[in-house]
C-alpha positions as CSV (number, residue, x, y, z in Angstrom):
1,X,10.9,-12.4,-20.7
2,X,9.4,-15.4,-22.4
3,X,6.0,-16.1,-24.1
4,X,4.4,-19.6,-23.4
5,X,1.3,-21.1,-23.3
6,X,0.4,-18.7,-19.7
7,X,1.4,-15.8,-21.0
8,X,4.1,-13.3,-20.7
9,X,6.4,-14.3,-18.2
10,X,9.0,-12.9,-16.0
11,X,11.3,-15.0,-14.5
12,X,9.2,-17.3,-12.9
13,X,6.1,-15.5,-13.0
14,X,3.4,-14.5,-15.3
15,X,3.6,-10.2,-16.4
16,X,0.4,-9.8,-14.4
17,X,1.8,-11.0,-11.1
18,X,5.1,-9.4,-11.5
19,X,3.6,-6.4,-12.0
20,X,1.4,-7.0,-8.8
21,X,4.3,-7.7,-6.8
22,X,6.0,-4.1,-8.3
23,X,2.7,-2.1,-7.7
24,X,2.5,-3.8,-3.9
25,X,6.1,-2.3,-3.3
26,X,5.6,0.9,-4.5
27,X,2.8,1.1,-1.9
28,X,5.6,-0.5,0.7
29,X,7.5,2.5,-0.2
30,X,5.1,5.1,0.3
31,X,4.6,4.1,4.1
32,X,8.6,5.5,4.5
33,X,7.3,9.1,3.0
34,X,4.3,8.9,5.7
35,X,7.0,7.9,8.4
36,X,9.9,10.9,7.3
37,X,6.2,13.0,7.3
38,X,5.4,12.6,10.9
39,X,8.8,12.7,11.7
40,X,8.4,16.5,10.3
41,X,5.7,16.8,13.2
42,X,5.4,17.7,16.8
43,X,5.1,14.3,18.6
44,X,1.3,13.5,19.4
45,X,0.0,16.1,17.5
46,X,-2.6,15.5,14.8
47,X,-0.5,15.9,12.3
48,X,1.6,13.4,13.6
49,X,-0.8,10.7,14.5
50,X,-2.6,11.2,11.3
51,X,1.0,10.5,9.2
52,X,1.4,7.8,11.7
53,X,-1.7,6.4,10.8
54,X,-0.7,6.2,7.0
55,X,1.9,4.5,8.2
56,X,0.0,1.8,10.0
57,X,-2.5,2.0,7.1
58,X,0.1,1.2,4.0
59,X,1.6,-1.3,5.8
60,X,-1.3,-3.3,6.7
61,X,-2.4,-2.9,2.9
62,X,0.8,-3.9,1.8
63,X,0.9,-7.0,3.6
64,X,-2.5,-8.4,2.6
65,X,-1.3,-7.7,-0.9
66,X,2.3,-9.6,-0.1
67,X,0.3,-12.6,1.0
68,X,-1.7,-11.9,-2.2
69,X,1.6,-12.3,-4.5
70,X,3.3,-15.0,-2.4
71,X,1.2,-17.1,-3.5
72,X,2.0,-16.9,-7.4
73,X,6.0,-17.2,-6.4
74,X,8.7,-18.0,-4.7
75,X,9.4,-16.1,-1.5
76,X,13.0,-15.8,-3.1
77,X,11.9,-14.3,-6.0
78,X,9.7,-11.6,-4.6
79,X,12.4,-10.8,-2.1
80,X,15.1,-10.2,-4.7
81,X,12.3,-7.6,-6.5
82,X,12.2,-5.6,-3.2
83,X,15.2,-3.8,-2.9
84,X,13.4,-1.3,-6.0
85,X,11.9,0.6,-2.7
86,X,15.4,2.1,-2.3
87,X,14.9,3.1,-6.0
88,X,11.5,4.3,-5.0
89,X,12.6,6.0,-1.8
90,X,15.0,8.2,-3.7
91,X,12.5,9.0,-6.2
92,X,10.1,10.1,-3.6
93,X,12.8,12.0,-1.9
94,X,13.2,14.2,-5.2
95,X,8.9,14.6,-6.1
96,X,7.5,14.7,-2.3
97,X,10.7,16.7,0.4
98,X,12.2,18.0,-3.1
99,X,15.8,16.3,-2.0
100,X,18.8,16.2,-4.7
101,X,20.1,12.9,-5.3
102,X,23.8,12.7,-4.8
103,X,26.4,10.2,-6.1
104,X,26.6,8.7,-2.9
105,X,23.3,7.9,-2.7
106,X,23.5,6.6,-6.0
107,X,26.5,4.7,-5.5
108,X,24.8,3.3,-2.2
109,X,21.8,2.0,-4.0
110,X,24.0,-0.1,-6.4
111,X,25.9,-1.6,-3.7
112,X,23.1,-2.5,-2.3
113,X,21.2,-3.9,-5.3
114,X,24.2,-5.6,-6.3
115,X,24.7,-7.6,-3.0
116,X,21.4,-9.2,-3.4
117,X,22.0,-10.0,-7.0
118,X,25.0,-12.0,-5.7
119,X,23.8,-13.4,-3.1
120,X,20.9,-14.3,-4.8
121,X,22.3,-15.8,-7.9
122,X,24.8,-18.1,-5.3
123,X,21.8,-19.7,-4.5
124,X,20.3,-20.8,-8.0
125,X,22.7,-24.1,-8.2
126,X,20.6,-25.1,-4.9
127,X,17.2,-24.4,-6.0
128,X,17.4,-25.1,-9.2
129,X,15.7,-28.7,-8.8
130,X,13.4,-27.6,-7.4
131,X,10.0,-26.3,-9.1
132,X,7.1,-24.5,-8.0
133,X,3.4,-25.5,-8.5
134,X,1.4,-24.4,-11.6
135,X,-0.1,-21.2,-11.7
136,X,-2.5,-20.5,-9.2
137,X,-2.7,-23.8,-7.7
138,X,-1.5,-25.8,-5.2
139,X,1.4,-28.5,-5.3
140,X,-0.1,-32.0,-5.5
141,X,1.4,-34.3,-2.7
C-alpha cells in the first residue's frame, strides 16, 4: 500500500473501494451457505424456497454492489480479489455446518489462488500501458 494525494491506496484503488469490493464478496459468499442450506431441505418446501430466496436475494445485492465497485477499477483487478470466497466458503463451512477443514481443502485453495496469481501477473507486461481514469470519473476522449 501507498499514501498519495487520494488516500490510502491498494493496488490500484483507493482503501475505501478495496474494502467495498472485499465486503461485496463476503456477501457473494454468503449466497453458497443459503444454497448448501436449501440443499439441507425437502425440495419445494418452505424451508427450501425461503433459503432459495436468500439465494436469489444475495446475489441480486451483490451484483448491484459489483456494478457499484466496477466502476472505481479494473475488471482485472476485482476479479483477481474474488477467489477470497473460497477463503470465505471454508470459513463459513467451519462457523455455520461446523465442517473441519482438511489439508486437502487447504491445499486446494492455494492451488487455486495461486493459478490466478499467475495467470494474472502474465498479463501485467500487456496492460501495463494502459491506465485507468481518475477516481470516480470518467476517461476523457
Amino acid at each position: 500500500m501507498d499514501k498519495n494525494h487520494s488516500g490510502i491506496r491498494v493496488g490500484e484503488v483507493t482503501l475505501k473501494w478495496f474494502i467495498a469490493l472485499h465486503l461485496s464478496l463476503i456477501v457473494n459468499s454468503l449466497a453458497g451457505v443459503a444454497s448448501k442450506m436449501a440443499g439441507k431441505q425437502k425440495f419445494l418446501s418452505f424451508r427450501f424456497c425461503l433459503c432459495y430466496g436468500m439465494v436469489l436475494v444475495i446475489t441480486f445485492a451483490f451484483a448491484l454492489a459489483w456494478q457499484q465497485v466496477l466502476k472505481h477499477m479494473s475488471l482485472t483487478f476485482a476479479f483477481t480479489n474474488k477467489p477470497i470466497t473460497i477463503i470465505w466458503g471454508l470459513v463459513w463451512g467451519v462457523l455455520v455446518f461446523h465442517e473441519q477443514v482438511s489439508w486437502k481443502m487447504i491445499l486446494g485453495s492455494a492451488v487455486i489462488l495461486l493459478g490466478i496469481m499467475v495467470g494474472v501477473s502474465g498479463d501485467s507486461g500487456e496492460s501495463a500501458g494502459k491506465s485507468l481514469p481518475p477516481e470516480g470519473g470518467k476517461e476523457n476522449v
